[in-house]
N, C-alpha and C positions, 0 to 999 in steps of 0.2 A: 504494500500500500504506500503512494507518496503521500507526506502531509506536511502541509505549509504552516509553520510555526510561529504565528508572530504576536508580536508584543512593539507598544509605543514605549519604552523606555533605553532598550539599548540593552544589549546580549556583553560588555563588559564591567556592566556596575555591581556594585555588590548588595542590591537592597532586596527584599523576597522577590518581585517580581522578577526580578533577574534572576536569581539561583532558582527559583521553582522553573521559568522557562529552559535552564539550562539540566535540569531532572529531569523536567519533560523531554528535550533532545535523548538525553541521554537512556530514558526510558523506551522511548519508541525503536533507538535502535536496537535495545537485545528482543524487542519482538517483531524484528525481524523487517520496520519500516522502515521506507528515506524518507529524509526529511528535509527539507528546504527552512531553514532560519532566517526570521527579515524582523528588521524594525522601522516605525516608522518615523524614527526621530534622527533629525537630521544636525539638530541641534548639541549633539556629546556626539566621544567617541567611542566607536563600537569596534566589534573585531567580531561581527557574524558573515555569513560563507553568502548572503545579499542584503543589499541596502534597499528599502526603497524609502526614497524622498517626496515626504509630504511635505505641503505647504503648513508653517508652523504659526500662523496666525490665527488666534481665536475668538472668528466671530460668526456669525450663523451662516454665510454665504459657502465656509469649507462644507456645512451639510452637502450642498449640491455640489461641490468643486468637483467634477469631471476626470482630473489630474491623477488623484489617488488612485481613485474606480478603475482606468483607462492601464495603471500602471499595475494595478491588482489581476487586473486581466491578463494582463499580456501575459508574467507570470505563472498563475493557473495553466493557462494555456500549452506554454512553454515546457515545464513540468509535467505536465499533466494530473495535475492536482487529483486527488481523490477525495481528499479531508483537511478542513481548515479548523485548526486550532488556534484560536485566538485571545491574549493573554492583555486585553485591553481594556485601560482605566479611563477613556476618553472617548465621548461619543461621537463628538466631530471626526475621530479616526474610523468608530466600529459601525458608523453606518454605514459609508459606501463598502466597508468589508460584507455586511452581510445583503445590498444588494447584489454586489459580484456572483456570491454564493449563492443567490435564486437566480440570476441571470445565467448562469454555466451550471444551474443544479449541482452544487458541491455541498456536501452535505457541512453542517456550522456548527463546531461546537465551543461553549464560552466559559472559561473559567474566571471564577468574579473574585477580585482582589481590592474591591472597595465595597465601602455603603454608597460612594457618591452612584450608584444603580439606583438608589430608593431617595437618593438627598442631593438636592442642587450643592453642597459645600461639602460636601462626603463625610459628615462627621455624626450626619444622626443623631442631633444633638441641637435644643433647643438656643440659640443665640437672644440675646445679653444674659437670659436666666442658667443656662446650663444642667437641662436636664434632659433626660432622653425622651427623645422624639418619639409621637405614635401617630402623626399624624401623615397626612399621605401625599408626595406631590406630584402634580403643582401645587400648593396652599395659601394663601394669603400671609400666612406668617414666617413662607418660604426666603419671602423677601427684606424682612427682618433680619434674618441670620444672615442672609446674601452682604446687606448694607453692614452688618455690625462686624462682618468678620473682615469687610474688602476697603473699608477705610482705613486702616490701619495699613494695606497694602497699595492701596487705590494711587494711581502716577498719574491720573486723569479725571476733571471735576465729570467727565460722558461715562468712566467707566463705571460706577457703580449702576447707574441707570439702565448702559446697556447689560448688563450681566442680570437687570434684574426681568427686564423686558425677553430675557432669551428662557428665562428658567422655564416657561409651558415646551418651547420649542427642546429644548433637551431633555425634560423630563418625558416626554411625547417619544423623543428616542428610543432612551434607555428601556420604556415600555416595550418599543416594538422591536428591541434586537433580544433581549429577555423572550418575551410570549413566541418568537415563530425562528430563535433559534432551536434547532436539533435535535440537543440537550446542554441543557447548563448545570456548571459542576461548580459546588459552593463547597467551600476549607471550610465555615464557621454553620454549627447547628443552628445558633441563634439567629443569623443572615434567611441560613433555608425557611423555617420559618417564619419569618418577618416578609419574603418575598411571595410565599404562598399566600400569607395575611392581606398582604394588600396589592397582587398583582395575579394572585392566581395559580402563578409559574411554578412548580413542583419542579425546585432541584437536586438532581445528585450531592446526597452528603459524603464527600471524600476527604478527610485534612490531608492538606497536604505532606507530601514526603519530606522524613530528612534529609539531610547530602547523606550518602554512604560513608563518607570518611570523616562525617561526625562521628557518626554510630560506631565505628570503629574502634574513635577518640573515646567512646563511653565506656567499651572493655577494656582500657589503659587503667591500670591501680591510681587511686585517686591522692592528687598532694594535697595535703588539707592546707586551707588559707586562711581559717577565720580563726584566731585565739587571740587574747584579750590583749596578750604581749605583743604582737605581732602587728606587722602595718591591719589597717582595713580601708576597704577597697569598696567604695560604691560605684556602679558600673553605669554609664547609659550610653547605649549603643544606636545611634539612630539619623536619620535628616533632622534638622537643624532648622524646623517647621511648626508653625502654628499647633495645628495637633499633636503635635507630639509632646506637648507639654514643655515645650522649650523653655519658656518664660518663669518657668516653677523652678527648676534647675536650682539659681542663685537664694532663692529662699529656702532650699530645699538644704542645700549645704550649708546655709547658716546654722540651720537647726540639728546639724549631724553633732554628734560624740567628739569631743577634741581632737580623739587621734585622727576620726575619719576623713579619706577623702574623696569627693566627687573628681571621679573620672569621665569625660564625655570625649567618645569616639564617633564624628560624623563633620558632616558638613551640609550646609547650606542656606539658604535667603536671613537666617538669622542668626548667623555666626557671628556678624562684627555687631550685632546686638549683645551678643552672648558674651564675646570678649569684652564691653565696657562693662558689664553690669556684675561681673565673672564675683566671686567671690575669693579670699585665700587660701581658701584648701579645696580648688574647683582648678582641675589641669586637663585642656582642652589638645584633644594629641588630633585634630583633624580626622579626614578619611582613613579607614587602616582596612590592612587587606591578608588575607592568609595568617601568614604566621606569627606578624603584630598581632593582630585583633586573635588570634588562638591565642598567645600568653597572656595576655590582655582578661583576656576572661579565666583563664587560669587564677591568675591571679587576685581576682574580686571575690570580694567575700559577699556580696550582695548586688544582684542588677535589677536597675530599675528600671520600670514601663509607666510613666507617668501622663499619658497621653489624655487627649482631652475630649479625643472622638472615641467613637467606636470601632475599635480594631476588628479585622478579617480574621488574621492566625497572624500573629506577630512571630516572625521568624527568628526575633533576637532572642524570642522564649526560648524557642527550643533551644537554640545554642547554647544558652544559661543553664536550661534543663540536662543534655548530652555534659555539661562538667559539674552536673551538679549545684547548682547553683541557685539559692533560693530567687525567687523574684515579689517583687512591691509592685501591686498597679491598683490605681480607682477600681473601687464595683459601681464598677459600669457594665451594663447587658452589650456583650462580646466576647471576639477572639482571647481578650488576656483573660475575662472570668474564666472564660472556658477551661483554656488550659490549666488554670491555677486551679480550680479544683477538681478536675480529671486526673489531678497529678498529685494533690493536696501540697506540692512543694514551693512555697509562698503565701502571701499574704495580702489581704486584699483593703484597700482603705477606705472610707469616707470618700463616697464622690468629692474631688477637685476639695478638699480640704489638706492647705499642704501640714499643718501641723500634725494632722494624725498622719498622712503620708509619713513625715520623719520619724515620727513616734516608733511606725512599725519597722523599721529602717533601721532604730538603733534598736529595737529590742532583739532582731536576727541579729546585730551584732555583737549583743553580747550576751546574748545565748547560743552558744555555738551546739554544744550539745543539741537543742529542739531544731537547732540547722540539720545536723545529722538524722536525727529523725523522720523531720521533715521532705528531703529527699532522699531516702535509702530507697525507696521501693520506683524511682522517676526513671529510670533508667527500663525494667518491668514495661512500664507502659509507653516511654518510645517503641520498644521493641515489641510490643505488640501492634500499637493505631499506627505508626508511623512509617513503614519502611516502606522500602521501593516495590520489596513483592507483593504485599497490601495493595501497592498503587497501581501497579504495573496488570494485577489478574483484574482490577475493579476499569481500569483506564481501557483494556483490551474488550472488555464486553460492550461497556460504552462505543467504543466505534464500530466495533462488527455489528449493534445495533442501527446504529444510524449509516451505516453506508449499505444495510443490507434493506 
Protein backbone atom coordinates (compact mmCIF):
# COMPACT_ATOMS: atom_id res chain seq x y z
CA UNK A 1 0.00 0.00 0.00
CA UNK A 2 1.54 3.61 -0.68
CA UNK A 3 0.57 6.37 1.84
CA UNK A 4 1.16 9.82 1.97
CA UNK A 5 2.18 11.14 5.31
CA UNK A 6 1.64 14.59 6.16
CA UNK A 7 1.76 17.00 8.74
CA UNK A 8 2.00 21.04 8.80
CA UNK A 9 4.72 21.30 11.19
CA UNK A 10 7.80 19.90 9.72
CA UNK A 11 9.36 16.18 9.85
CA UNK A 12 12.79 17.65 11.83
CA UNK A 13 11.38 19.29 15.05
CA UNK A 14 11.06 17.74 18.05
CA UNK A 15 7.42 18.45 19.43
CA UNK A 16 4.69 15.40 19.45
CA UNK A 17 3.55 16.17 16.23
CA UNK A 18 6.73 15.46 14.92
CA UNK A 19 7.87 12.34 16.77
CA UNK A 20 4.39 10.73 16.59
CA UNK A 21 4.47 11.49 12.59
CA UNK A 22 7.86 10.11 12.57
CA UNK A 23 6.38 6.58 14.54
CA UNK A 24 3.81 6.60 12.00
CA UNK A 25 6.60 6.42 9.03
CA UNK A 26 8.28 4.27 10.80
CA UNK A 27 5.29 2.13 11.70
CA UNK A 28 3.97 1.76 8.26
CA UNK A 29 7.17 0.59 7.12
CA UNK A 30 7.57 -2.98 9.16
CA UNK A 31 3.97 -3.42 7.74
CA UNK A 32 5.10 -3.69 4.81
CA UNK A 33 3.90 0.06 3.23
CA UNK A 34 5.77 3.12 1.30
CA UNK A 35 5.22 5.98 2.27
CA UNK A 36 5.80 9.38 1.00
CA UNK A 37 6.53 12.02 3.86
CA UNK A 38 5.59 15.85 3.11
CA UNK A 39 4.98 18.90 5.16
CA UNK A 40 3.21 21.61 4.41
CA UNK A 41 5.23 24.28 6.11
CA UNK A 42 7.58 26.13 4.22
CA UNK A 43 8.36 28.40 6.85
CA UNK A 44 11.31 25.97 9.27
CA UNK A 45 13.51 23.58 8.29
CA UNK A 46 12.69 20.02 7.54
CA UNK A 47 14.65 17.03 6.23
CA UNK A 48 11.50 14.95 4.89
CA UNK A 49 12.06 12.79 1.41
CA UNK A 50 9.15 15.88 -0.05
CA UNK A 51 8.29 19.31 0.55
CA UNK A 52 5.22 20.73 -0.41
CA UNK A 53 4.87 24.52 -0.39
CA UNK A 54 1.97 26.14 0.87
CA UNK A 55 1.06 29.43 0.81
CA UNK A 56 1.74 30.55 4.67
CA UNK A 57 -0.72 33.25 5.03
CA UNK A 58 -3.67 33.07 7.34
CA UNK A 59 -6.75 34.23 6.14
CA UNK A 60 -9.86 32.80 4.73
CA UNK A 61 -9.16 33.05 0.83
CA UNK A 62 -6.19 29.85 1.50
CA UNK A 63 -9.80 27.87 2.07
CA UNK A 64 -10.19 28.01 -1.74
CA UNK A 65 -6.26 28.69 -2.78
CA UNK A 66 -6.04 26.30 -5.75
CA UNK A 67 -2.10 26.14 -5.18
CA UNK A 68 -2.11 23.56 -2.35
CA UNK A 69 -5.10 21.34 -3.81
CA UNK A 70 -3.36 21.48 -7.42
CA UNK A 71 0.08 20.54 -5.66
CA UNK A 72 -1.62 17.65 -3.56
CA UNK A 73 -2.76 16.24 -6.70
CA UNK A 74 -0.05 16.04 -8.62
CA UNK A 75 1.54 14.05 -5.92
CA UNK A 76 -1.36 11.55 -5.26
CA UNK A 77 -1.02 11.01 -8.78
CA UNK A 78 2.48 10.73 -9.18
CA UNK A 79 2.72 8.18 -6.35
CA UNK A 80 -0.17 6.78 -6.77
CA UNK A 81 -1.54 7.28 -3.45
CA UNK A 82 -3.71 4.64 -1.82
CA UNK A 83 -4.15 6.34 1.69
CA UNK A 84 -3.73 9.65 3.04
CA UNK A 85 -2.76 10.10 6.47
CA UNK A 86 -2.88 13.39 7.69
CA UNK A 87 -1.24 14.64 10.97
CA UNK A 88 -2.84 18.31 10.69
CA UNK A 89 -3.55 21.02 13.25
CA UNK A 90 -4.68 23.79 10.72
CA UNK A 91 -7.65 23.91 8.73
CA UNK A 92 -6.73 26.22 6.14
CA UNK A 93 -4.17 23.33 5.23
CA UNK A 94 -6.67 20.17 5.96
CA UNK A 95 -9.34 21.37 3.72
CA UNK A 96 -8.06 21.23 0.28
CA UNK A 97 -6.29 17.80 1.70
CA UNK A 98 -9.43 16.33 2.10
CA UNK A 99 -11.15 17.79 -1.18
CA UNK A 100 -8.05 16.15 -3.06
CA UNK A 101 -9.00 12.92 -1.33
CA UNK A 102 -12.81 12.95 -2.61
CA UNK A 103 -11.76 14.28 -5.85
CA UNK A 104 -9.12 11.04 -6.73
CA UNK A 105 -11.37 8.83 -4.20
CA UNK A 106 -8.27 8.31 -1.73
CA UNK A 107 -9.48 7.17 1.15
CA UNK A 108 -8.69 10.18 4.54
CA UNK A 109 -7.62 9.22 7.57
CA UNK A 110 -7.01 12.02 10.58
CA UNK A 111 -5.22 11.84 13.57
CA UNK A 112 -6.24 14.84 15.81
CA UNK A 113 -3.43 16.52 17.85
CA UNK A 114 -5.51 19.55 19.18
CA UNK A 115 -8.87 20.75 20.68
CA UNK A 116 -8.51 23.69 18.27
CA UNK A 117 -11.17 20.77 16.06
CA UNK A 118 -13.89 21.60 18.64
CA UNK A 119 -12.34 25.44 19.76
CA UNK A 120 -11.47 28.53 17.42
CA UNK A 121 -8.08 29.09 20.06
CA UNK A 122 -7.45 25.22 20.65
CA UNK A 123 -7.50 25.58 24.32
CA UNK A 124 -11.15 24.59 25.32
CA UNK A 125 -11.16 26.80 27.74
CA UNK A 126 -13.28 29.45 28.70
CA UNK A 127 -11.33 33.16 28.18
CA UNK A 128 -10.92 35.87 30.69
CA UNK A 129 -12.67 33.28 33.23
CA UNK A 130 -10.68 30.03 32.78
CA UNK A 131 -12.76 27.34 32.86
CA UNK A 132 -13.44 24.58 30.76
CA UNK A 133 -15.57 24.87 27.88
CA UNK A 134 -18.83 22.88 27.20
CA UNK A 135 -20.19 24.88 24.86
CA UNK A 136 -20.11 24.28 21.08
CA UNK A 137 -18.66 26.30 18.18
CA UNK A 138 -19.23 28.62 16.48
CA UNK A 139 -20.79 30.50 19.82
CA UNK A 140 -21.02 33.91 20.72
CA UNK A 141 -18.74 33.69 23.46
CA UNK A 142 -16.29 32.13 20.98
CA UNK A 143 -15.39 35.58 20.24
CA UNK A 144 -14.54 36.53 23.70
CA UNK A 145 -11.79 34.19 24.02
CA UNK A 146 -10.64 34.87 20.26
CA UNK A 147 -10.31 38.97 21.60
CA UNK A 148 -8.82 38.04 25.08
CA UNK A 149 -6.33 35.66 24.03
CA UNK A 150 -5.13 37.76 20.58
CA UNK A 151 -4.59 41.16 22.16
CA UNK A 152 -1.99 40.28 23.90
CA UNK A 153 -0.44 38.92 20.42
CA UNK A 154 -2.48 41.05 18.06
CA UNK A 155 0.49 43.28 15.41
CA UNK A 156 -2.61 44.69 13.95
CA UNK A 157 -5.63 47.07 15.20
CA UNK A 158 -7.96 44.57 11.75
CA UNK A 159 -6.46 41.53 13.26
CA UNK A 160 -8.58 40.68 16.14
CA UNK A 161 -11.60 41.43 14.04
CA UNK A 162 -10.61 39.42 11.24
CA UNK A 163 -9.83 36.25 13.33
CA UNK A 164 -13.03 36.90 14.90
CA UNK A 165 -15.32 37.39 11.65
CA UNK A 166 -13.47 33.80 10.37
CA UNK A 167 -14.40 31.66 13.51
CA UNK A 168 -18.01 30.32 11.68
CA UNK A 169 -15.95 29.95 8.48
CA UNK A 170 -13.28 27.44 10.33
CA UNK A 171 -15.28 26.06 12.68
CA UNK A 172 -17.65 25.08 9.41
CA UNK A 173 -14.34 23.36 8.49
CA UNK A 174 -13.12 21.47 11.17
CA UNK A 175 -16.87 20.01 11.10
CA UNK A 176 -16.80 18.98 7.62
CA UNK A 177 -13.19 17.38 7.54
CA UNK A 178 -14.17 15.43 11.18
CA UNK A 179 -17.84 14.09 9.91
CA UNK A 180 -16.89 12.75 6.10
CA UNK A 181 -13.26 11.82 6.90
CA UNK A 182 -12.78 7.91 6.67
CA UNK A 183 -11.83 7.58 10.08
CA UNK A 184 -10.42 9.65 12.73
CA UNK A 185 -8.19 8.57 15.30
CA UNK A 186 -8.05 10.48 18.77
CA UNK A 187 -4.75 9.84 21.41
CA UNK A 188 -7.04 11.41 24.36
CA UNK A 189 -10.51 9.48 25.70
CA UNK A 190 -11.76 12.72 26.88
CA UNK A 191 -11.24 14.49 23.18
CA UNK A 192 -13.27 11.17 21.74
CA UNK A 193 -15.87 11.82 23.79
CA UNK A 194 -16.30 15.55 23.77
CA UNK A 195 -16.36 15.17 19.60
CA UNK A 196 -19.15 12.60 19.61
CA UNK A 197 -20.94 15.09 22.38
CA UNK A 198 -21.01 17.71 20.06
CA UNK A 199 -20.26 16.65 16.58
CA UNK A 200 -21.50 13.28 16.36
CA UNK A 201 -18.20 11.95 14.99
CA UNK A 202 -17.30 8.40 16.63
CA UNK A 203 -13.47 8.38 16.89
CA UNK A 204 -10.93 5.76 17.07
CA UNK A 205 -9.56 5.70 20.67
CA UNK A 206 -5.74 4.83 20.13
CA UNK A 207 -2.95 6.98 22.42
CA UNK A 208 -0.49 7.40 20.93
CA UNK A 209 2.97 5.33 20.76
CA UNK A 210 6.03 5.68 22.54
CA UNK A 211 9.42 6.13 20.58
CA UNK A 212 10.96 2.52 20.87
CA UNK A 213 14.13 3.64 22.31
CA UNK A 214 12.30 5.36 25.00
CA UNK A 215 10.87 2.19 26.01
CA UNK A 216 14.11 0.72 25.94
CA UNK A 217 15.48 3.70 28.12
CA UNK A 218 12.68 2.24 30.77
CA UNK A 219 14.40 -1.28 31.03
CA UNK A 220 17.85 0.64 31.95
CA UNK A 221 18.25 0.34 36.01
CA UNK A 222 17.20 3.56 37.22
CA UNK A 223 19.62 6.59 38.81
CA UNK A 224 17.74 8.00 41.55
CA UNK A 225 17.65 11.82 41.44
CA UNK A 226 15.54 13.08 44.19
CA UNK A 227 17.16 13.18 47.89
CA UNK A 228 16.99 15.90 50.17
CA UNK A 229 20.92 16.37 49.99
CA UNK A 230 21.13 16.20 46.44
CA UNK A 231 20.43 19.05 43.62
CA UNK A 232 16.47 19.04 42.79
CA UNK A 233 15.52 19.56 39.41
CA UNK A 234 12.20 20.82 38.33
CA UNK A 235 11.68 20.19 34.67
CA UNK A 236 9.54 22.00 31.93
CA UNK A 237 9.83 20.70 28.64
CA UNK A 238 7.94 22.50 26.09
CA UNK A 239 7.08 25.69 23.29
CA UNK A 240 7.56 28.61 24.90
CA UNK A 241 3.57 29.53 24.22
CA UNK A 242 0.53 30.98 25.80
CA UNK A 243 -0.90 27.50 26.61
CA UNK A 244 1.54 26.13 27.90
CA UNK A 245 1.48 27.80 30.88
CA UNK A 246 4.42 29.80 30.09
CA UNK A 247 3.70 32.81 32.12
CA UNK A 248 3.28 30.72 35.47
CA UNK A 249 6.90 29.54 35.17
CA UNK A 250 8.51 32.64 37.16
CA UNK A 251 5.80 32.49 39.82
CA UNK A 252 6.15 29.09 39.93
CA UNK A 253 9.81 29.13 40.99
CA UNK A 254 9.48 31.72 43.23
CA UNK A 255 7.59 29.47 45.36
CA UNK A 256 9.94 26.31 45.00
CA UNK A 257 12.19 24.92 48.06
CA UNK A 258 15.48 26.93 48.39
CA UNK A 259 17.52 24.27 46.96
CA UNK A 260 15.07 23.98 43.89
CA UNK A 261 15.52 24.72 40.50
CA UNK A 262 13.39 25.49 37.54
CA UNK A 263 14.78 24.20 34.53
CA UNK A 264 12.94 25.10 31.18
CA UNK A 265 13.85 23.36 27.94
CA UNK A 266 12.07 24.96 24.74
CA UNK A 267 11.73 27.63 22.70
CA UNK A 268 9.43 30.09 21.24
CA UNK A 269 7.13 33.60 20.72
CA UNK A 270 7.63 33.88 24.53
CA UNK A 271 11.11 33.35 25.28
CA UNK A 272 12.46 36.81 25.44
CA UNK A 273 9.22 37.37 27.73
CA UNK A 274 10.50 34.52 29.76
CA UNK A 275 14.04 35.65 29.85
CA UNK A 276 13.05 39.23 31.46
CA UNK A 277 10.69 38.10 33.81
CA UNK A 278 13.12 34.76 34.59
CA UNK A 279 13.41 34.29 38.12
CA UNK A 280 17.14 33.17 40.17
CA UNK A 281 16.80 29.71 40.33
CA UNK A 282 14.99 29.56 36.78
CA UNK A 283 17.97 28.24 33.90
CA UNK A 284 16.56 28.58 30.49
CA UNK A 285 18.86 25.90 28.22
CA UNK A 286 16.72 26.78 24.89
CA UNK A 287 15.74 23.83 22.22
CA UNK A 288 17.46 20.41 23.28
CA UNK A 289 17.53 17.59 21.37
CA UNK A 290 18.53 13.77 21.99
CA UNK A 291 20.99 13.35 24.28
CA UNK A 292 20.69 16.91 26.05
CA UNK A 293 17.11 16.72 26.67
CA UNK A 294 17.62 12.51 27.63
CA UNK A 295 20.20 13.65 30.61
CA UNK A 296 18.10 16.54 31.09
CA UNK A 297 15.36 14.55 32.24
CA UNK A 298 17.50 12.01 33.89
CA UNK A 299 18.24 14.32 35.99
CA UNK A 300 14.82 16.02 37.32
CA UNK A 301 13.44 15.02 40.04
CA UNK A 302 10.12 16.59 39.01
CA UNK A 303 8.53 17.71 35.46
CA UNK A 304 6.07 19.99 35.16
CA UNK A 305 2.91 20.21 32.74
CA UNK A 306 1.48 23.58 33.75
CA UNK A 307 -0.55 24.32 30.79
CA UNK A 308 -3.44 26.25 30.52
CA UNK A 309 -5.51 24.48 27.77
CA UNK A 310 -6.49 21.30 27.27
CA UNK A 311 -3.91 18.84 26.26
CA UNK A 312 -4.39 15.87 23.56
CA UNK A 313 -1.43 13.21 25.01
CA UNK A 314 1.32 15.59 26.10
CA UNK A 315 4.29 13.71 24.97
CA UNK A 316 6.75 15.23 27.41
CA UNK A 317 4.51 12.94 29.93
CA UNK A 318 5.52 10.17 28.64
CA UNK A 319 9.14 10.94 28.40
CA UNK A 320 8.88 11.81 32.39
CA UNK A 321 6.86 8.64 32.68
CA UNK A 322 9.80 6.18 30.53
CA UNK A 323 12.50 7.69 33.41
CA UNK A 324 10.28 7.65 35.82
CA UNK A 325 9.55 10.68 36.71
CA UNK A 326 6.61 12.19 38.73
CA UNK A 327 4.60 14.93 36.94
CA UNK A 328 2.47 18.23 38.33
CA UNK A 329 -0.23 19.43 35.82
CA UNK A 330 -3.82 21.56 36.53
CA UNK A 331 -7.01 19.13 36.79
CA UNK A 332 -8.06 20.15 33.84
CA UNK A 333 -10.49 17.41 31.70
CA UNK A 334 -7.45 16.11 29.28
CA UNK A 335 -4.56 14.44 27.91
CA UNK A 336 -2.33 15.39 31.24
CA UNK A 337 -5.51 14.07 33.74
CA UNK A 338 -5.53 11.23 31.77
CA UNK A 339 -2.27 10.16 31.82
CA UNK A 340 -1.60 11.04 35.46
CA UNK A 341 -4.15 8.82 36.62
CA UNK A 342 -3.91 5.84 34.29
CA UNK A 343 -0.48 5.91 35.72
CA UNK A 344 -1.21 7.32 39.24
CA UNK A 345 2.57 8.70 38.88
CA UNK A 346 1.96 12.47 39.65
CA UNK A 347 -0.01 14.85 41.00
CA UNK A 348 -2.73 16.89 39.95
CA UNK A 349 -3.59 20.67 41.19
CA UNK A 350 -6.15 23.29 41.55
CA UNK A 351 -7.08 24.57 38.10
CA UNK A 352 -4.50 27.47 37.16
CA UNK A 353 -3.95 28.16 40.88
CA UNK A 354 -0.18 28.46 40.86
CA UNK A 355 0.39 28.21 44.77
CA UNK A 356 -1.05 24.99 45.01
CA UNK A 357 0.76 24.14 41.77
CA UNK A 358 4.06 24.65 43.90
CA UNK A 359 2.78 23.21 46.94
CA UNK A 360 2.41 19.94 45.09
CA UNK A 361 5.85 20.45 43.45
CA UNK A 362 7.66 20.71 46.74
CA UNK A 363 5.86 18.13 48.41
CA UNK A 364 7.20 15.30 45.49
CA UNK A 365 10.27 16.94 46.52
CA UNK A 366 10.78 16.13 49.51
CA UNK A 367 9.05 13.13 49.80
CA UNK A 368 11.17 11.14 47.78
CA UNK A 369 10.00 7.80 49.09
CA UNK A 370 5.93 8.52 47.91
CA UNK A 371 8.09 9.51 44.58
CA UNK A 372 9.05 5.96 44.52
CA UNK A 373 5.94 4.64 45.16
CA UNK A 374 4.33 6.75 43.13
CA UNK A 375 5.98 5.43 39.82
CA UNK A 376 7.11 1.93 40.58
CA UNK A 377 4.22 0.36 38.71
CA UNK A 378 4.42 3.42 35.30
CA UNK A 379 6.73 1.70 33.42
CA UNK A 380 3.76 -1.60 33.69
CA UNK A 381 1.51 0.57 31.95
CA UNK A 382 3.63 2.04 29.12
CA UNK A 383 4.33 -1.40 28.36
CA UNK A 384 1.07 -2.35 28.04
CA UNK A 385 -1.35 1.02 26.30
CA UNK A 386 1.75 2.29 24.69
CA UNK A 387 3.92 0.45 22.34
CA UNK A 388 4.23 0.21 18.63
CA UNK A 389 2.68 -3.23 18.47
CA UNK A 390 -0.41 -1.84 20.38
CA UNK A 391 -0.26 0.77 17.55
CA UNK A 392 0.83 -0.98 14.70
CA UNK A 393 -2.00 -4.30 14.91
CA UNK A 394 -4.91 -1.28 15.83
CA UNK A 395 -3.36 1.21 12.83
CA UNK A 396 -3.40 -1.95 10.21
CA UNK A 397 -7.13 -2.70 10.73
CA UNK A 398 -7.92 0.99 10.45
CA UNK A 399 -6.63 1.08 6.90
CA UNK A 400 -7.59 -2.30 5.58
CA UNK A 401 -10.95 -0.90 6.66
CA UNK A 402 -11.04 2.10 4.94
CA UNK A 403 -9.27 1.28 1.60
CA UNK A 404 -11.33 -1.97 1.44
Amino acid sequence: MDILILNNTGWGLGGGVEEYSRILADINLELGNRIIKASLNRTRRTYEDLVLYARTEKHIVNIFDNYLEKSLSKVCLRFKIDLIHANITDAYNGYPIFKVSRKLKIPLVFTIHGWNYLCPIGWKIMLPEFKVCKKIAPHPHCAICVASLKKHESRSPIEIPLKITRIPYVSYIYRKLLQDADCVISPSKTFTLELYRELGVKAQYIPNPVNPALLRDALEPRVESIRKDEEQIVLFIGRLVHEKGVLFLPEIARRLNPKAELHVAGTGPLEEKLMRYRMPNMILHGLLFGEEKKNLLKRASVVIVPSVCREMLPYVILEAFVHRKPVVAFDVEGGQKELIEMTGSGLLAKPFDIQDFADKVNYLLQNPDEVENMTRNVHKVLLKEFTIDNYKEKLARIYNNVVS
